[in-house]
N, C-alpha and C positions, 0 to 999 in steps of 0.2 A: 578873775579870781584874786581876791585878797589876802596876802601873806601878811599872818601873826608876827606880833614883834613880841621878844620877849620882853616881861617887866626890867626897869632895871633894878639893878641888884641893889641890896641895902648900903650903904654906903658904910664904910668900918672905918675909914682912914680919916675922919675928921675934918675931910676938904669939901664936903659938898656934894663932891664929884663920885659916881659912880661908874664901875667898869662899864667898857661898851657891851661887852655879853655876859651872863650871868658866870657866875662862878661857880661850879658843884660842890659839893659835899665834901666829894672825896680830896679835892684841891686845897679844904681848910688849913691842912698840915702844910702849905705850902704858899702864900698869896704872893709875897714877891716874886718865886717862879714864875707861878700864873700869871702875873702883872708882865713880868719878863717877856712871856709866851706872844701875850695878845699884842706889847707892843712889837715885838721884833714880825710877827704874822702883818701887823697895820704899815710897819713901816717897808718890809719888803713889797706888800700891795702897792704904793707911791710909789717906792723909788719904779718898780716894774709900769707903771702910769708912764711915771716921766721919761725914764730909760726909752720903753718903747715907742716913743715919736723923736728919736734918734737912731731906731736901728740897734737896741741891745736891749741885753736882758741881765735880769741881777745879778751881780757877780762878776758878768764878762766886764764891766768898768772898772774892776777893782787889779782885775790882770793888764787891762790900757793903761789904769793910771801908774803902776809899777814898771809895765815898759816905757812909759812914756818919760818916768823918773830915771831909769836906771839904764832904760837901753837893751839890748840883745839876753835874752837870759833861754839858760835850758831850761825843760820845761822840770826837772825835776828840783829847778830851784823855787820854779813859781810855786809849786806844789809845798815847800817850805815855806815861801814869802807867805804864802795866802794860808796857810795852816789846814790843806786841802787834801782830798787822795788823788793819786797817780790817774780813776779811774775820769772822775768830773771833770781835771783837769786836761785829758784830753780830751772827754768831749766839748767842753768850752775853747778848746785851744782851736779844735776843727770846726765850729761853727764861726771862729772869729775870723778865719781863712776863709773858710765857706763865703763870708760876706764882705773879705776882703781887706779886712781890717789887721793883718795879721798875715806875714809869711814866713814859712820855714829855710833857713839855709845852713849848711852842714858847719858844725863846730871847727873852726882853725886849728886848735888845741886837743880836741878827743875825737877819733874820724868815728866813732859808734853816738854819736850826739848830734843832736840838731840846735842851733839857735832861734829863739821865738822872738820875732823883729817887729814893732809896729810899721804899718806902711802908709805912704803917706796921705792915703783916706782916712789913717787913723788921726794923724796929728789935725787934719780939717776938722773932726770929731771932739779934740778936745774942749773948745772952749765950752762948747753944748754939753760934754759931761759934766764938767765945772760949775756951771750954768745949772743943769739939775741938780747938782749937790747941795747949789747954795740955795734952792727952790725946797727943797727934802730938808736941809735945816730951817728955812724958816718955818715952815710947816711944823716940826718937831716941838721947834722952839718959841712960837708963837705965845707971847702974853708972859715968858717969862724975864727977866730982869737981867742983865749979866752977870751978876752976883749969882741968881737960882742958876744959871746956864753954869757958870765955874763949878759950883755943887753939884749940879748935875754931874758935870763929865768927870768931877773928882769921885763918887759914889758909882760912877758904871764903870770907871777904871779899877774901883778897887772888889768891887764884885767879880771882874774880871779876872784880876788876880788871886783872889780866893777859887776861882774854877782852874787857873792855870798851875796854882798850885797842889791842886786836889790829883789834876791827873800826873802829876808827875810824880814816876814811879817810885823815885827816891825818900818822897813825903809820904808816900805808902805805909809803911811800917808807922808810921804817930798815928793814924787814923784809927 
């Protein structure tokens, strides 16, 4: 059996280049979104490629690399650090114990808290994160120039801040 591929889409953006899947109708009022969507959906497919011939999955290297930066943390800081809920974060926290990578031992300072501690399967694991990141960036960044790469990260920083500032409650009332 032979699976249909769709057309690609007309190109609008004056590069040549068309999206990987079409774009609907209804998405018009929005293309950067949509552009947002399908990259961040493409890019979490890779990192989850490369992650998993390490033994993880998206996300749980972003809580390694912040223990692995800062050391012992509660988890309801990770849940801060990573801008996460209570609920993911511990099921990511228990799968990264589950495989080892990760154990709990009780807070010195608050006897109702536990500390989230890399262990040292995890630090063997570093370089290989490191390793896919810089694999996941080339990939990303493929064909562009360090000039587009600087634009690049200077235009999704500030995208960024346009959604960080959107949700905070304070900036509420101008909207």
């Amino acid at each position: 059996m032979t699976q249909s591929t769709p057309a690609p889409r007309k190109d609008l953006s004056g590069t040549g280049r068309g999206a990987s899947v079409p774009v609907p109708a209804a998405a018009s009022g929005g293309p950067i979104s949509h552009a947002i969507f399908r990259l961040a959906r493409l890019h979490r497919m890779f990192a989850g490629q490369l992650l998993r011939n390490i033994g993880l999955h998206p996300g749980q290297e972003l809580v390694m690399m912040h223990l692995w930066e800062l050391g012992p943390q509660r988890q309801t800081d990770l849940v801060r650090l990573l801008d996460s809920d209570a609920a993911t974060m511990t099921r990511t926290v228990q799968r990264l114990e589950q495989a080892g990578f990760v154990r709990r031992r009780p807070s010195p300072t608050d006897k109702r808290a536990s500390l989230i501690e890399p262990t040292a399967a995890s630090h063997a694991l570093r370089r290989e994160v490191e390793q896919s990141w810089s694999q996941l960036e080339d990939l990303v960044t493929a064909g562009l120039s360090a000039d587009e790469c600087t634009e690049a990260l200077s235009t999704l920083e500030r995208l960024e801040q346009n959604l960080v500032h959107a949700a905070d409650p304070t900036c509420a009332a101008e909207r």
